[in-house]
C-alpha positions in Angstrom: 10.6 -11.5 11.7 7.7 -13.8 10.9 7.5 -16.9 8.7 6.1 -16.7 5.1 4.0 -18.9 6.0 2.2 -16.9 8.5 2.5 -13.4 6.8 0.7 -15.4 3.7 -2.3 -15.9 6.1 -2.6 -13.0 7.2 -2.3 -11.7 4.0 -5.0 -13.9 3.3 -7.4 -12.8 6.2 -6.5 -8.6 4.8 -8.2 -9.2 1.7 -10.9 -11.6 3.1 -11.7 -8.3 5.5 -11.1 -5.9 2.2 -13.8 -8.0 0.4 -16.1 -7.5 3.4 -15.6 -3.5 3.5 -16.3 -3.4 -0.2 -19.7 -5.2 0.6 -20.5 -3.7 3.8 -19.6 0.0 2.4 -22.7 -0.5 0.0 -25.5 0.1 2.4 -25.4 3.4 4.7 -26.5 0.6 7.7 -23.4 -1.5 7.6 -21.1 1.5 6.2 -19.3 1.7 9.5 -18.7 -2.2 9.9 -17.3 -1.6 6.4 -14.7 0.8 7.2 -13.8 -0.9 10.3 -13.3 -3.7 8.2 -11.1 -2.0 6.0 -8.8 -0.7 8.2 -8.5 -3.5 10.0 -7.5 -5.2 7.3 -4.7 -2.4 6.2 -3.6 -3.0 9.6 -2.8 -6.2 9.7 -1.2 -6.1 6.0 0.9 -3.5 7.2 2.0 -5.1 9.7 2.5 -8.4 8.3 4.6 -6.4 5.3 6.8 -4.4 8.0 7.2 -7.8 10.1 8.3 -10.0 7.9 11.1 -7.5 6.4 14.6 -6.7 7.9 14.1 -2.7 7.8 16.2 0.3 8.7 13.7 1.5 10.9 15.5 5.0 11.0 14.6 5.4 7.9 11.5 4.3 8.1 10.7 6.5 10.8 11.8 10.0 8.5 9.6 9.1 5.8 6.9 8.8 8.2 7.5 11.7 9.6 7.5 13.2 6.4 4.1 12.0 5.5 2.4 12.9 8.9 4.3 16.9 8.3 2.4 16.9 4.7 -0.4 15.7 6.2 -0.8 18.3 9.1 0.0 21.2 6.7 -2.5 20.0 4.3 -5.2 19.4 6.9 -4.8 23.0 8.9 -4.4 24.8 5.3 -6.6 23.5 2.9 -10.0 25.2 3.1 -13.1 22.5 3.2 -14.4 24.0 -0.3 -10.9 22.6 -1.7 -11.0 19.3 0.2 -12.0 17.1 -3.5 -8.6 19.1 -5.2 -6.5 18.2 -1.8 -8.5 14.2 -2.3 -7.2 14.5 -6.1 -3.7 15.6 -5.5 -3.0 13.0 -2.8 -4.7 10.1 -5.6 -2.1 11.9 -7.8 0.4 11.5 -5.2 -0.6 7.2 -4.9 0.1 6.8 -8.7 2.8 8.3 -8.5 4.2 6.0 -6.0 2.9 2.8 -7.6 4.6 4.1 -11.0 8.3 4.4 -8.8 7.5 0.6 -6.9 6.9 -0.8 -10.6 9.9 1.0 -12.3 11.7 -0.2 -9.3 10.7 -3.5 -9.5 11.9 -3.2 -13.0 14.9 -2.2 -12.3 15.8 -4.9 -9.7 13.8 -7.8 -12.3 16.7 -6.5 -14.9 19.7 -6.3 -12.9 18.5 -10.2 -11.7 18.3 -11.3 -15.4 21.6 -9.5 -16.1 23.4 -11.4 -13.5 22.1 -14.8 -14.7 18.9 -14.9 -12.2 15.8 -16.4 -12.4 13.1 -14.2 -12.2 9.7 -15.0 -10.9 6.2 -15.3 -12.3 4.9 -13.1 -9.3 7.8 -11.2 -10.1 7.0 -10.8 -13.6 3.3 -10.0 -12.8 3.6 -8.2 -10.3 5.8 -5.5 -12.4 3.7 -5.5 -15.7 0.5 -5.2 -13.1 2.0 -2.3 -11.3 3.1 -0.2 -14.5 -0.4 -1.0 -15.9 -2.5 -0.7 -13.2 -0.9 1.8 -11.3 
């Protein structure tokens, strides 16, 4: 596991490079800086996220599994005419999933209140910016 103090840098250094692929996807000459960029940065947020977490890695390793099986079908299936409905569905997908982390985040900032805990601002803002934000 890694400090907090180092996953906040490089937390800080992910959104530093997510700024630059914002910038550097506006012109067709730097679009490929930009993406490298990008992923980069979801790299290293990743892996700051997954390091600094005690995780059941079996379980970890089913749900991506999971994923990469969806994936696959979808790819091999999905006819290149249909690729924006198979782009929409898998945006649908992402909400969905940032509607469970918030109603879960909900859950666990109301089960800390019940048992006499404090909870946090970035707690707090973190749930109302999830269920409104998505």
């Amino acid at each position: 596991m890694i400090s907090p103090y180092v996953r906040d840098l490089i937390y800080i250094l992910a959104a530093v490079l997510f700024i630059f692929d914002l910038k550097w996807m506006s012109h067709p000459r730097t679009a490929v800086r930009g993406n490298y960029a990008g992923v980069l940065g979801m790299v290293l947020a990743v892996a700051a996220t997954v390091l600094s977490q005690s995780l059941d890695w079996g379980t970890m390793a089913i749900g991506v599994g999971i994923g990469a099986v969806i994936g696959a079908v979808a790819a091999l299936r999905v006819q290149m005419t249909a690729m924006p409905e198979m782009v929409g569905l898998f945006n649908g997908f992402g909400g969905g999933a940032s509607v469970l982390v918030a109603g879960a985040a909900l859950i666990a900032a109301v089960a800390a209140l019940k048992n006499g805990d404090v909870v946090g601002m970035q707690e707090r803002v973190a749930t109302v910016a999830a269920a409104i934000i998505g």
